[in-house]
Gaussian input, Z-matrix of N, CA and C with variables (Angstrom, degrees):
# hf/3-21g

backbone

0 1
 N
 C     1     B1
 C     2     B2     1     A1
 N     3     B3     2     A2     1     D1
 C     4     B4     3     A3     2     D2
 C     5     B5     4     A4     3     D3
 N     6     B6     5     A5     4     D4
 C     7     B7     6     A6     5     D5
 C     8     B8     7     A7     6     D6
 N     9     B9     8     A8     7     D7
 C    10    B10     9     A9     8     D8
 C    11    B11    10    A10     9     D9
 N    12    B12    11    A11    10    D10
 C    13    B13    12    A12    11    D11
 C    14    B14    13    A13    12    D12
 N    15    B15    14    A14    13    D13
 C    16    B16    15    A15    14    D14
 C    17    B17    16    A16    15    D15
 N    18    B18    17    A17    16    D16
 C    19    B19    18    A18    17    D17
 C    20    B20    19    A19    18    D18
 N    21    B21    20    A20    19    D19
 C    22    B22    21    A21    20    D20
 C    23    B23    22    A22    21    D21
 N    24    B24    23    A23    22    D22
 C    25    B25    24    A24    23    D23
 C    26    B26    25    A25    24    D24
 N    27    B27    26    A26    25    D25
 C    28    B28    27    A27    26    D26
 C    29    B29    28    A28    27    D27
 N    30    B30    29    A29    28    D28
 C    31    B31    30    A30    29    D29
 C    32    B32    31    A31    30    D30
 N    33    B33    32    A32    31    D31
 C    34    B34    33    A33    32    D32
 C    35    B35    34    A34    33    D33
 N    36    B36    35    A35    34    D34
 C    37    B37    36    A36    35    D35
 C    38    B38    37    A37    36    D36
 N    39    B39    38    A38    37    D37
 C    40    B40    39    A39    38    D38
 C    41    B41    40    A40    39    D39
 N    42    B42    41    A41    40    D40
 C    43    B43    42    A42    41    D41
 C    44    B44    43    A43    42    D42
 N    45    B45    44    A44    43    D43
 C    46    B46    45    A45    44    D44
 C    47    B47    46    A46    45    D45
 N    48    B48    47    A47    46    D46
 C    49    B49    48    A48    47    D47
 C    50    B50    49    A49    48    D48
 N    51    B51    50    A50    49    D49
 C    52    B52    51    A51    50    D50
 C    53    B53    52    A52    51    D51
 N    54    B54    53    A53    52    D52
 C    55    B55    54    A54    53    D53
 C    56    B56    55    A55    54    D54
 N    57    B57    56    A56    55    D55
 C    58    B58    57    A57    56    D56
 C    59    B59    58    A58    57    D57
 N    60    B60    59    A59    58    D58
 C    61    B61    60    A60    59    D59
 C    62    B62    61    A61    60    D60
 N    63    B63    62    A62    61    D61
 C    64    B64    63    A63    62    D62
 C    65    B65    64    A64    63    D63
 N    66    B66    65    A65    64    D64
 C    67    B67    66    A66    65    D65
 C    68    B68    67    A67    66    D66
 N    69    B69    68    A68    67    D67
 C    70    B70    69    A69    68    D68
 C    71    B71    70    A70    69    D69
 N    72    B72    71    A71    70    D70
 C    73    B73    72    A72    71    D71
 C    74    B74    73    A73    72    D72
 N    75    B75    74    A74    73    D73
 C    76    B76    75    A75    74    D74
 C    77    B77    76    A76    75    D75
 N    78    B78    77    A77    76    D76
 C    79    B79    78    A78    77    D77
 C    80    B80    79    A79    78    D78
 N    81    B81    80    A80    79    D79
 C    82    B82    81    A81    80    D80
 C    83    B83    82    A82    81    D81
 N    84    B84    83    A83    82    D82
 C    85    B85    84    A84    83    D83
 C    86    B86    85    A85    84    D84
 N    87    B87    86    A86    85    D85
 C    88    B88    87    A87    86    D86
 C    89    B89    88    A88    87    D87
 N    90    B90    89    A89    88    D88
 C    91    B91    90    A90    89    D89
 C    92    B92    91    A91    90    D90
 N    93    B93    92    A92    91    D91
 C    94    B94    93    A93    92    D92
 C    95    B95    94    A94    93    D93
 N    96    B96    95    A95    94    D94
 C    97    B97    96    A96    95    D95
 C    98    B98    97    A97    96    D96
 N    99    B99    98    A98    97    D97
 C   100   B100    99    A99    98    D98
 C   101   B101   100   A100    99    D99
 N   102   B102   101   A101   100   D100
 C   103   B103   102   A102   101   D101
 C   104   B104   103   A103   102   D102
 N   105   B105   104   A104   103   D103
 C   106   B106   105   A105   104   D104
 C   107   B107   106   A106   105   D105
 N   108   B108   107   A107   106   D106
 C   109   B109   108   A108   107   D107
 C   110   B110   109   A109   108   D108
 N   111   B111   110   A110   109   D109
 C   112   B112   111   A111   110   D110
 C   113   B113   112   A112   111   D111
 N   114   B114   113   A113   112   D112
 C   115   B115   114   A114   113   D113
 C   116   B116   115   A115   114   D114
 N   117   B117   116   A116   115   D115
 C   118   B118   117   A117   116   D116
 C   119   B119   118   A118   117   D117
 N   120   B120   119   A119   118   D118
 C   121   B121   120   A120   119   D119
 C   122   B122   121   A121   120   D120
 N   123   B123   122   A122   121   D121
 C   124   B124   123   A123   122   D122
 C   125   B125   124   A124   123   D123
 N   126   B126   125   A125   124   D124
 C   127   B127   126   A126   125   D125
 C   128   B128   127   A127   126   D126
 N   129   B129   128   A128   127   D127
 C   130   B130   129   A129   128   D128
 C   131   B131   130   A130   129   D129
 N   132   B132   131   A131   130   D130
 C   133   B133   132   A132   131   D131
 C   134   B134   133   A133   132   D132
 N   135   B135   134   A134   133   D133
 C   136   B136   135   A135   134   D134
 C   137   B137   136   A136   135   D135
 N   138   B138   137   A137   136   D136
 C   139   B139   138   A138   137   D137
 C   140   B140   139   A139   138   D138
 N   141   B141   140   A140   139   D139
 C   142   B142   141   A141   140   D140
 C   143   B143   142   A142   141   D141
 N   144   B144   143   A143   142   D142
 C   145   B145   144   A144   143   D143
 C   146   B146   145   A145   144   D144
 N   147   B147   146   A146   145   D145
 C   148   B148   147   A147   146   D146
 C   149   B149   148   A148   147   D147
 N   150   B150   149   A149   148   D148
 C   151   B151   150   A150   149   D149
 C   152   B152   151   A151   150   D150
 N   153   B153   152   A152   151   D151
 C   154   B154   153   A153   152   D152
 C   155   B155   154   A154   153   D153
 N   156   B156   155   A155   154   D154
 C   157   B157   156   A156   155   D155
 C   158   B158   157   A157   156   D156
 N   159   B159   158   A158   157   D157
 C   160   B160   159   A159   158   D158
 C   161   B161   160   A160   159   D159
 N   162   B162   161   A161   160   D160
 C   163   B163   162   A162   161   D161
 C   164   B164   163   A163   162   D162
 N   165   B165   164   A164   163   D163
 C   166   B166   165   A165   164   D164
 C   167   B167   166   A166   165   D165
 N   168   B168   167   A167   166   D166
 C   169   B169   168   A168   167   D167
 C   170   B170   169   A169   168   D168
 N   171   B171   170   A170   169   D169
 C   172   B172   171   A171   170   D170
 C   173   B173   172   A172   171   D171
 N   174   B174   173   A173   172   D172
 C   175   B175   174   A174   173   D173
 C   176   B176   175   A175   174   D174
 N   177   B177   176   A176   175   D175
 C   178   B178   177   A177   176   D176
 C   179   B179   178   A178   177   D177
 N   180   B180   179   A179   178   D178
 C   181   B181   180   A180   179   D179
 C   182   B182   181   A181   180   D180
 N   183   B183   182   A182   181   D181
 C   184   B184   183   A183   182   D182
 C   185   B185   184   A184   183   D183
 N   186   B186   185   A185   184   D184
 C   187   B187   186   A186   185   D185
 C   188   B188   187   A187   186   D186
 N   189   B189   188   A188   187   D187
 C   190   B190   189   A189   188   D188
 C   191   B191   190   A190   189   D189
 N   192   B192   191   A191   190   D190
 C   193   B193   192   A192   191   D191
 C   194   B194   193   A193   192   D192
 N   195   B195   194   A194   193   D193
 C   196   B196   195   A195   194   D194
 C   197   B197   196   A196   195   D195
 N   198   B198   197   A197   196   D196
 C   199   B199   198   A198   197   D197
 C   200   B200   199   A199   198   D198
 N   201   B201   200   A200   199   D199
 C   202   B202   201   A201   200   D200
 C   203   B203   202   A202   201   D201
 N   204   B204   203   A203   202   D202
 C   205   B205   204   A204   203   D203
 C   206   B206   205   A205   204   D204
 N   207   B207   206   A206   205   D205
 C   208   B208   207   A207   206   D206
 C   209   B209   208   A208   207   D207
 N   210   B210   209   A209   208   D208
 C   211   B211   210   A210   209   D209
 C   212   B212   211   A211   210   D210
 N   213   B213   212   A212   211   D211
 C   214   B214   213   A213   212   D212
 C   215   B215   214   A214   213   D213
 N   216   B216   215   A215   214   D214
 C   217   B217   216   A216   215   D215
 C   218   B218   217   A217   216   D216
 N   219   B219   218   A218   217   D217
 C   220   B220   219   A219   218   D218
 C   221   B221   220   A220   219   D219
 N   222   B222   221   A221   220   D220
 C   223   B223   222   A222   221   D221
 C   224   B224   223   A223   222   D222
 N   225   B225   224   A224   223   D223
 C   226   B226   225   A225   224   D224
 C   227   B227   226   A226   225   D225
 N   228   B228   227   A227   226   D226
 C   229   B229   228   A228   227   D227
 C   230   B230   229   A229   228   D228
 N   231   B231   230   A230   229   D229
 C   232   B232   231   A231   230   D230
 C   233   B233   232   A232   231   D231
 N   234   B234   233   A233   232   D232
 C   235   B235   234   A234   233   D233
 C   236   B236   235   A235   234   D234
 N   237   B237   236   A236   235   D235
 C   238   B238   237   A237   236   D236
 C   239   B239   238   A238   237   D237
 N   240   B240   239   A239   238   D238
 C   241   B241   240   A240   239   D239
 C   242   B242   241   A241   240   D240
 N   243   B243   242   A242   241   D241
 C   244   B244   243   A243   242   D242
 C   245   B245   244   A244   243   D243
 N   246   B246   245   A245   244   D244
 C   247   B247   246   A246   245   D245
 C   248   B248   247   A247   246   D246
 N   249   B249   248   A248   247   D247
 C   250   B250   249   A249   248   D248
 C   251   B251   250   A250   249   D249
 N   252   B252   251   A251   250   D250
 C   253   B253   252   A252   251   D251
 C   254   B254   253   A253   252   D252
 N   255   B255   254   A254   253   D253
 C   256   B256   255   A255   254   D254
 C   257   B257   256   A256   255   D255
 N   258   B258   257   A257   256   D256
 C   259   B259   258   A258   257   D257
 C   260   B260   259   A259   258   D258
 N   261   B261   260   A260   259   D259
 C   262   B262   261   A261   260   D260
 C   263   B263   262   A262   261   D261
 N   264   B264   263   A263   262   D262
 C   265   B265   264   A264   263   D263
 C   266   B266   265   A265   264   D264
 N   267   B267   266   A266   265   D265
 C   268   B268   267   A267   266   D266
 C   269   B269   268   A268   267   D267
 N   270   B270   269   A269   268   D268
 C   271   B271   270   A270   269   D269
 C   272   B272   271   A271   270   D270
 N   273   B273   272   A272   271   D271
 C   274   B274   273   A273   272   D272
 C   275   B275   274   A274   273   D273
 N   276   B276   275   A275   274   D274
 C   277   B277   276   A276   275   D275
 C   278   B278   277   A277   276   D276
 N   279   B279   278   A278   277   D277
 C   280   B280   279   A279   278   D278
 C   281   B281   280   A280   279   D279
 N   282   B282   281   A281   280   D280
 C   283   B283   282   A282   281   D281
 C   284   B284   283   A283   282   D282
 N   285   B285   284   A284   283   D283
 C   286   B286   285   A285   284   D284
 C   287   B287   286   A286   285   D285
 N   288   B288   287   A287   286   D286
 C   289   B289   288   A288   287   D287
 C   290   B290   289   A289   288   D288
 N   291   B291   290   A290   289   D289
 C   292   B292   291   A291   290   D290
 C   293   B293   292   A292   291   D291
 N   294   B294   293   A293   292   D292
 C   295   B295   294   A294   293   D293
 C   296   B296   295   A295   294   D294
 N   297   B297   296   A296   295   D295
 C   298   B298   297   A297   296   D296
 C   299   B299   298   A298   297   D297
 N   300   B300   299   A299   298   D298
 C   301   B301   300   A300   299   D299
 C   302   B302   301   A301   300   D300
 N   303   B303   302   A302   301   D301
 C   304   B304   303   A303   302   D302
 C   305   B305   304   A304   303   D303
 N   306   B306   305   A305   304   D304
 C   307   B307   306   A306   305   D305
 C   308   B308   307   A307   306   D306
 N   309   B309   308   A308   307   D307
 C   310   B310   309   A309   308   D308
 C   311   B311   310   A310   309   D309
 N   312   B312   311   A311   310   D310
 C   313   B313   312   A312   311   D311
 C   314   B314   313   A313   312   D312
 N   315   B315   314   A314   313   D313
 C   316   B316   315   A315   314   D314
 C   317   B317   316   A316   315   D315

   B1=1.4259
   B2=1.5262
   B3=1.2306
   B4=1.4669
   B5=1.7109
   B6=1.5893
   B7=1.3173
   B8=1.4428
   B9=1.0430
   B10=1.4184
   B11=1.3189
   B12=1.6046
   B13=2.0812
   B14=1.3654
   B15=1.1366
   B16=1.3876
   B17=1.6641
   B18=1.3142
   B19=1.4914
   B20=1.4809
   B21=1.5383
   B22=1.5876
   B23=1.3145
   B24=1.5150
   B25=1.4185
   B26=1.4718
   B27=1.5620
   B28=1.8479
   B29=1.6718
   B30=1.6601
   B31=1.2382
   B32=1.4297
   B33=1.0944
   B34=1.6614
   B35=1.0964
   B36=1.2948
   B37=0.9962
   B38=1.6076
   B39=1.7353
   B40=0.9424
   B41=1.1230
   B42=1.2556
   B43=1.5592
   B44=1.1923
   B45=1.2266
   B46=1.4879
   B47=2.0953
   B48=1.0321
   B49=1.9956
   B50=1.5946
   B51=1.8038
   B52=1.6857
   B53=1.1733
   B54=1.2120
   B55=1.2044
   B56=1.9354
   B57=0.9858
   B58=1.5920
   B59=1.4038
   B60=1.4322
   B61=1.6601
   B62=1.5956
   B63=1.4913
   B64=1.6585
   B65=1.5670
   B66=1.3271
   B67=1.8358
   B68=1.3745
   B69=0.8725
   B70=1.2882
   B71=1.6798
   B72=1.0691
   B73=2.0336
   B74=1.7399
   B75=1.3221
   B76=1.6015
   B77=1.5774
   B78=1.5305
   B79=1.4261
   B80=1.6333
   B81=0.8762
   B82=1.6462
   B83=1.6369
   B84=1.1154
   B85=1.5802
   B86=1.6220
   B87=1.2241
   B88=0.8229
   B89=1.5807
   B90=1.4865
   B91=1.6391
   B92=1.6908
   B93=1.2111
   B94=1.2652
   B95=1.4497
   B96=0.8196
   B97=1.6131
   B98=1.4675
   B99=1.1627
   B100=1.7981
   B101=1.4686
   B102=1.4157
   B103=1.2857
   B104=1.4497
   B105=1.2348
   B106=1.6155
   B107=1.4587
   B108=1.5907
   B109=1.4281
   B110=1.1444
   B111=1.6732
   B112=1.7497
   B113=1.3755
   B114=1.2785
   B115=1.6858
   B116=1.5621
   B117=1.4929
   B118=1.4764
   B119=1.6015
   B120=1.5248
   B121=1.6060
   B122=2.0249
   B123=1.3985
   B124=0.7999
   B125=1.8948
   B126=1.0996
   B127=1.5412
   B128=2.1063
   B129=0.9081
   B130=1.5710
   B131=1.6763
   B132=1.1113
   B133=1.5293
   B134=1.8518
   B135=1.1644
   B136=1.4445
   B137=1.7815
   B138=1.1419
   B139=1.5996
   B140=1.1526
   B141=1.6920
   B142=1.2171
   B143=2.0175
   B144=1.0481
   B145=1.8084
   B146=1.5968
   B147=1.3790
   B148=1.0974
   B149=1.2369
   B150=1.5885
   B151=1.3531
   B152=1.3954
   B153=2.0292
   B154=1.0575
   B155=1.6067
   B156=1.1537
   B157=1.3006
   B158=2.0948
   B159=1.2545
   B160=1.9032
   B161=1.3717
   B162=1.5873
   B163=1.1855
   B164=1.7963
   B165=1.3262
   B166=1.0338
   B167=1.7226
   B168=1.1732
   B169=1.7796
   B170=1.6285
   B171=1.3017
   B172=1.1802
   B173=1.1802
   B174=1.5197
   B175=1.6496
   B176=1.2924
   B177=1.1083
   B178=1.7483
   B179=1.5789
   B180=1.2893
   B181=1.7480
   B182=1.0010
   B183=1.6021
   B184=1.4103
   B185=1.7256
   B186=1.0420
   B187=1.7955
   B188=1.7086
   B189=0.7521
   B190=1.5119
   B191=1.6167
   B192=0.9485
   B193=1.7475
   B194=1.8370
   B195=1.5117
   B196=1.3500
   B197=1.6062
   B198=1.4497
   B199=1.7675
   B200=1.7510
   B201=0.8091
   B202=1.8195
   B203=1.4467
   B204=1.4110
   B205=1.4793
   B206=1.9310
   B207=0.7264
   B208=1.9111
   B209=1.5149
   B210=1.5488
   B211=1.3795
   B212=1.3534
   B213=1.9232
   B214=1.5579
   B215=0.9935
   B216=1.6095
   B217=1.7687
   B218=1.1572
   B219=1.2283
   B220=1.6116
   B221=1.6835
   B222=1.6183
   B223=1.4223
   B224=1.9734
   B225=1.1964
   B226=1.7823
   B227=1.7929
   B228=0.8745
   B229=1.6275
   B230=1.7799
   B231=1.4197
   B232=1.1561
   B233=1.6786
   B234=1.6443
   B235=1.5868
   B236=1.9462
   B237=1.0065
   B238=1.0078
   B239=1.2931
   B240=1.4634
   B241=1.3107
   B242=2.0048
   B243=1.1488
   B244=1.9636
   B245=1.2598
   B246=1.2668
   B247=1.6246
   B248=1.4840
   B249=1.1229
   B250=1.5516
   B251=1.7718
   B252=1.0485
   B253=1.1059
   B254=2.1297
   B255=1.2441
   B256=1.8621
   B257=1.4587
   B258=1.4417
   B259=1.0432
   B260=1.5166
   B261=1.7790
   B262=1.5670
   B263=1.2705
   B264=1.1168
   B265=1.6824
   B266=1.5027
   B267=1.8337
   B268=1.4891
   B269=1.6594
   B270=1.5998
   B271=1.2104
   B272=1.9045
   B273=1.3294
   B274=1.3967
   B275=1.6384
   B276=1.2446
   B277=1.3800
   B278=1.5414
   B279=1.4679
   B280=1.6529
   B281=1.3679
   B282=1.0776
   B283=1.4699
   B284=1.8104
   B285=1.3289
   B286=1.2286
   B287=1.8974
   B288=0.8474
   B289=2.0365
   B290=1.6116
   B291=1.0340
   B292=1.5755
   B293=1.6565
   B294=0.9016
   B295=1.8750
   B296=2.1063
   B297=1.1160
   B298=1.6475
   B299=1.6404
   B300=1.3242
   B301=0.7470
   B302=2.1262
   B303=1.1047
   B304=1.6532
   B305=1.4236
   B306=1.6971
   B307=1.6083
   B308=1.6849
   B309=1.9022
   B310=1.7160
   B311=1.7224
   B312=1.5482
   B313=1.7432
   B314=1.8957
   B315=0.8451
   B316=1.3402
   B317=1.9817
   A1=108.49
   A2=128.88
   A3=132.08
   A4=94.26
   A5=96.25
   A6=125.97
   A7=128.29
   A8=110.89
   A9=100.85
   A10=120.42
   A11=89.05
   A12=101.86
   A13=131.52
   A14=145.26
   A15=117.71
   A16=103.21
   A17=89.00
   A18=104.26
   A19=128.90
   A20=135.54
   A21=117.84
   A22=123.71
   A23=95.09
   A24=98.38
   A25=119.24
   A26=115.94
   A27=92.02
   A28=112.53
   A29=114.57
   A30=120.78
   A31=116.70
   A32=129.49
   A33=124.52
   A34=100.12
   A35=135.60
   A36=132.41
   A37=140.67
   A38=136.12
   A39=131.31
   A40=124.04
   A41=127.11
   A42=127.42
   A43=119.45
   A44=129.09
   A45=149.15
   A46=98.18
   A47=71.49
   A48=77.90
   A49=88.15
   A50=94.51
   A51=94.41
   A52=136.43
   A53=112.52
   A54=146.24
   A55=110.96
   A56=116.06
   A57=122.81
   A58=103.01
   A59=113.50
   A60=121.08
   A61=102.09
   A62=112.01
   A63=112.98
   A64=105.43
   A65=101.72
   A66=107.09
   A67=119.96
   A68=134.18
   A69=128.15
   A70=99.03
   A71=110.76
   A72=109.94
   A73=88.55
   A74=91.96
   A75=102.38
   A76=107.40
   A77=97.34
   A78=106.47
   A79=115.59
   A80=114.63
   A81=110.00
   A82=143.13
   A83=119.11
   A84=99.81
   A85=129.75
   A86=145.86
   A87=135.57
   A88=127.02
   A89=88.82
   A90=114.38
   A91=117.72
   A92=122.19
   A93=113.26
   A94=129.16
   A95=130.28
   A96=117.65
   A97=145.92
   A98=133.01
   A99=108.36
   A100=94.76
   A101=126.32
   A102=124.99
   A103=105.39
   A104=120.55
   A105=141.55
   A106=122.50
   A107=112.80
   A108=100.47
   A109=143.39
   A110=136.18
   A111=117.52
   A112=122.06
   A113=113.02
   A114=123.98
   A115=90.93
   A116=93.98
   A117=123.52
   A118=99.51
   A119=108.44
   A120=115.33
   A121=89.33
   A122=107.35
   A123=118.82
   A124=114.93
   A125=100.06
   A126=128.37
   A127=114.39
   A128=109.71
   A129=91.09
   A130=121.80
   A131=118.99
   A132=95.12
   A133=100.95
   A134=121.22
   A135=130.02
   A136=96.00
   A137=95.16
   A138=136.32
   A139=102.12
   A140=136.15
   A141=146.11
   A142=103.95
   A143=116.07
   A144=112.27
   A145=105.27
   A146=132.80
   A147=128.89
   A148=127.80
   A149=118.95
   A150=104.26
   A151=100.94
   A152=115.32
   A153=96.94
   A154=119.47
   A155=121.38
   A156=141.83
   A157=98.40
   A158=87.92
   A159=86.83
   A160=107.65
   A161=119.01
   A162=117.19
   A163=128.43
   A164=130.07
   A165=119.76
   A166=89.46
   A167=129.00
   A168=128.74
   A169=110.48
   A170=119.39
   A171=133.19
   A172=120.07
   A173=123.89
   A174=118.68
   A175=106.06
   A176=123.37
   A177=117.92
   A178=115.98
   A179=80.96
   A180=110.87
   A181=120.49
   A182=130.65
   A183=150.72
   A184=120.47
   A185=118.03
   A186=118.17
   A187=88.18
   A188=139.72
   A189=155.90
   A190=98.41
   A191=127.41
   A192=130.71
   A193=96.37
   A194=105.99
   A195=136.21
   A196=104.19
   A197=120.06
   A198=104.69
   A199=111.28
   A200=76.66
   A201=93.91
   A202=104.91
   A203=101.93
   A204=101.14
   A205=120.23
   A206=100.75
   A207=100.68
   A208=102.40
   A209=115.50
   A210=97.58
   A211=114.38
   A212=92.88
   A213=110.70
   A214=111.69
   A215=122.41
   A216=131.07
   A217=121.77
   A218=107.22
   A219=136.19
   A220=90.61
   A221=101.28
   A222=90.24
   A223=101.43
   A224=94.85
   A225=94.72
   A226=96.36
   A227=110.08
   A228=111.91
   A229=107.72
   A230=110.73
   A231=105.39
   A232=119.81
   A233=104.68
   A234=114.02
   A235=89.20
   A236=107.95
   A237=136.35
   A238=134.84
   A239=138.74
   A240=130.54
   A241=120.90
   A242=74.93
   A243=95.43
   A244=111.89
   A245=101.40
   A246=123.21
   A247=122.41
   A248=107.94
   A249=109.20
   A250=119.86
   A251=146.02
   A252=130.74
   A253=132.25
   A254=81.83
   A255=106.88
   A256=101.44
   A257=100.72
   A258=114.91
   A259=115.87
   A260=116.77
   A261=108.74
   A262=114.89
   A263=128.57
   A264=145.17
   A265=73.00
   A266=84.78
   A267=112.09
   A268=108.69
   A269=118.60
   A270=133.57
   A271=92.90
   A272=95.20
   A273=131.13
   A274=103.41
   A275=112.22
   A276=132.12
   A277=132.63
   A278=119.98
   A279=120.88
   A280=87.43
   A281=130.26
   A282=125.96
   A283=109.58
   A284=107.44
   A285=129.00
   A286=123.79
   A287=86.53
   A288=119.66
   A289=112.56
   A290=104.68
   A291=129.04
   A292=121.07
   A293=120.52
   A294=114.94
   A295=86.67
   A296=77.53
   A297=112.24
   A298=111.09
   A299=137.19
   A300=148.42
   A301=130.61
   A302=119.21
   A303=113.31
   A304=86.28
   A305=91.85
   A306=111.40
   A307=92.17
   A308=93.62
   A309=89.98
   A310=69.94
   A311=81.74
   A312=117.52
   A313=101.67
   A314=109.85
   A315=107.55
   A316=107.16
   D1=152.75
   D2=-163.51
   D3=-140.24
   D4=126.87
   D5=172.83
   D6=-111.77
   D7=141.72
   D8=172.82
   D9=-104.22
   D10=140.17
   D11=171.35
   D12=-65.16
   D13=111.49
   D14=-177.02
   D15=-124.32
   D16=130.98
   D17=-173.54
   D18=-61.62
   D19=115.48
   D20=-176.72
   D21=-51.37
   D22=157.51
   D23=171.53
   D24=-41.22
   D25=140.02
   D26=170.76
   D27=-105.66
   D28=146.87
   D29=-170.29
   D30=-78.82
   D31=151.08
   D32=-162.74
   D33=-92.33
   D34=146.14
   D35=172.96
   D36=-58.81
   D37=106.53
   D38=-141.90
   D39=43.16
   D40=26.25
   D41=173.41
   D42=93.39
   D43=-17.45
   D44=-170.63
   D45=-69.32
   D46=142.95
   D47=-166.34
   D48=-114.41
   D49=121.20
   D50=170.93
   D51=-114.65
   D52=150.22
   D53=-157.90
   D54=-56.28
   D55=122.01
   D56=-164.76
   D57=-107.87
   D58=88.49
   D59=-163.76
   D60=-99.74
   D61=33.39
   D62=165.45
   D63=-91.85
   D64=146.36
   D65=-178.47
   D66=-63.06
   D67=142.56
   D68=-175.75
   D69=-101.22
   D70=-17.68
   D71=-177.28
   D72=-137.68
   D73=151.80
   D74=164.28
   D75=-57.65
   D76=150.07
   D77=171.45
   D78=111.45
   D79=172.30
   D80=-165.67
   D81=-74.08
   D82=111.14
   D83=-159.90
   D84=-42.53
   D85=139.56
   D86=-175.54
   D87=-115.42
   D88=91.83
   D89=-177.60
   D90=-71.59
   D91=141.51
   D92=173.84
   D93=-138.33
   D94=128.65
   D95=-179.15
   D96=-121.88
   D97=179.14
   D98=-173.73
   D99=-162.72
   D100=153.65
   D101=155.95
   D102=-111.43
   D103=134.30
   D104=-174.69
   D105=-126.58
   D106=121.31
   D107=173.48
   D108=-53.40
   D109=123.07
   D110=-172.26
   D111=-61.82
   D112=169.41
   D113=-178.65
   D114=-137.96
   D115=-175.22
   D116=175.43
   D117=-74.55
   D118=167.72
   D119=-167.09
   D120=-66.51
   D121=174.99
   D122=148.37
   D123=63.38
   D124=12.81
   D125=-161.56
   D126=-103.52
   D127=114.38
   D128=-175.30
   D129=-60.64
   D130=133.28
   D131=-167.98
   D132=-131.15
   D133=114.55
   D134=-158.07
   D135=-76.14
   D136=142.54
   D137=-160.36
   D138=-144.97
   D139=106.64
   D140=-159.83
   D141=-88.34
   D142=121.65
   D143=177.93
   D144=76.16
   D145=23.02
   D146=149.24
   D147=-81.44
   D148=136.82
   D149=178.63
   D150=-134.99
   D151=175.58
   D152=-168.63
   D153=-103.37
   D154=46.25
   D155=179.58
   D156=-105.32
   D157=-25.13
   D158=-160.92
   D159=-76.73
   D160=140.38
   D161=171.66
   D162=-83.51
   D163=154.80
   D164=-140.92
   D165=-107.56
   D166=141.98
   D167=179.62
   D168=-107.78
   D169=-40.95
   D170=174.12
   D171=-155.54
   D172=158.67
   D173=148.33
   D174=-138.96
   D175=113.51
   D176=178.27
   D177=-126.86
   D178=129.49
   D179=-169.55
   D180=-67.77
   D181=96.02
   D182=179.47
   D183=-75.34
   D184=124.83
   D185=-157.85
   D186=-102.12
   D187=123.44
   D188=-165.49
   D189=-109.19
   D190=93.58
   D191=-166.50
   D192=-122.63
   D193=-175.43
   D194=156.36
   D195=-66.33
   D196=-53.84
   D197=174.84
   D198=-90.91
   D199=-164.75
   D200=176.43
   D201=-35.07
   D202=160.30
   D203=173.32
   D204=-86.19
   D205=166.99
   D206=-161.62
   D207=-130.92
   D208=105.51
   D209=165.89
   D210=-104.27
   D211=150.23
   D212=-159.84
   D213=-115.79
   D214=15.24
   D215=169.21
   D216=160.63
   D217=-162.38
   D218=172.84
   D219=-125.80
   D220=122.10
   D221=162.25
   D222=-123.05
   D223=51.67
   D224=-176.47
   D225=-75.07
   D226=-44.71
   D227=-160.73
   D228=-60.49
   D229=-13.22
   D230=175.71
   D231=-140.46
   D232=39.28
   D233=-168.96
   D234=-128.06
   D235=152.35
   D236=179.18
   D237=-137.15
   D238=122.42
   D239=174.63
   D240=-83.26
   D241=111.74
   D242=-179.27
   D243=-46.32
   D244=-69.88
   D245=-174.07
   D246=-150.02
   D247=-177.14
   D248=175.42
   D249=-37.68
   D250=71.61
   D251=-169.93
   D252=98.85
   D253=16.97
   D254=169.98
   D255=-146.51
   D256=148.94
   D257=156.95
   D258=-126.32
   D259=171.35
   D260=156.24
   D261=-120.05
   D262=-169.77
   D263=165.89
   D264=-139.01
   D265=133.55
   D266=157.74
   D267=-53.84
   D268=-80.51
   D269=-109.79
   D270=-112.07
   D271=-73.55
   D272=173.50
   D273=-36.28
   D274=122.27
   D275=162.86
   D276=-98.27
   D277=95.87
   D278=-152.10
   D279=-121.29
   D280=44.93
   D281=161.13
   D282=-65.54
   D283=129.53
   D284=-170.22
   D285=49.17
   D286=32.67
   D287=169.68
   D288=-103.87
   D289=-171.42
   D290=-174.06
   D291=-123.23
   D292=135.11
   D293=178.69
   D294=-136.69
   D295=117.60
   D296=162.42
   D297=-81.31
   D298=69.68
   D299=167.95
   D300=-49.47
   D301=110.80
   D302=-172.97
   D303=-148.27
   D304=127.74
   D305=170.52
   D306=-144.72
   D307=-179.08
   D308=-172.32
   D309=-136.74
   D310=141.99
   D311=177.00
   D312=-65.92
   D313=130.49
   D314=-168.31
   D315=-130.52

């Protein structure tokens, strides 16, 4: 007799819920981006044309030093959009750094 397998649900990674960057209408995706100064965790940190409908693609944390610049992540898995035009990082502390900001206009 022949059964079928059906595969489990699969779990997202660290909890992070992802992002489905296929078009929903013809025509071009609409990516957007910003560089924003860091704060302390938990801190609102303004992001110019963000809103809170938009989904988030990356944020990676730029170390602003005496040499070159140093990147020190992805902090998508733990940034969040507040409101219209801030965001936070939970955890992560980028006071006097850089956040490379990419979300898609939604």
């Amino acid at each position: 007799m022949l059964t079928s397998r059906r595969r489990a649900p699969r779990r997202h990674d660290r909890g992070v819920a992802r992002i489905n960057l296929r078009r929903k209408r013809s025509g071009p995706l609409d990516l957007r981006f910003s560089i924003a100064a860091g704060a302390a965790a938990d801190t609102n940190i303004a992001v110019a044309g963000i809103k809170r409908g938009d989904g988030l693609v990356a944020v990676i944390h730029v170390a602003d030093g005496a040499e070159a610049a140093l990147l020190k992540g992805d902090l998508v898995a733990e940034t969040n959009i507040t409101s219209d035009g801030n965001i936070q990082v939970d955890t992560t502390v980028t006071t006097g750094d850089q956040l490379l900001v990419i979300w898609v206009k939604r």
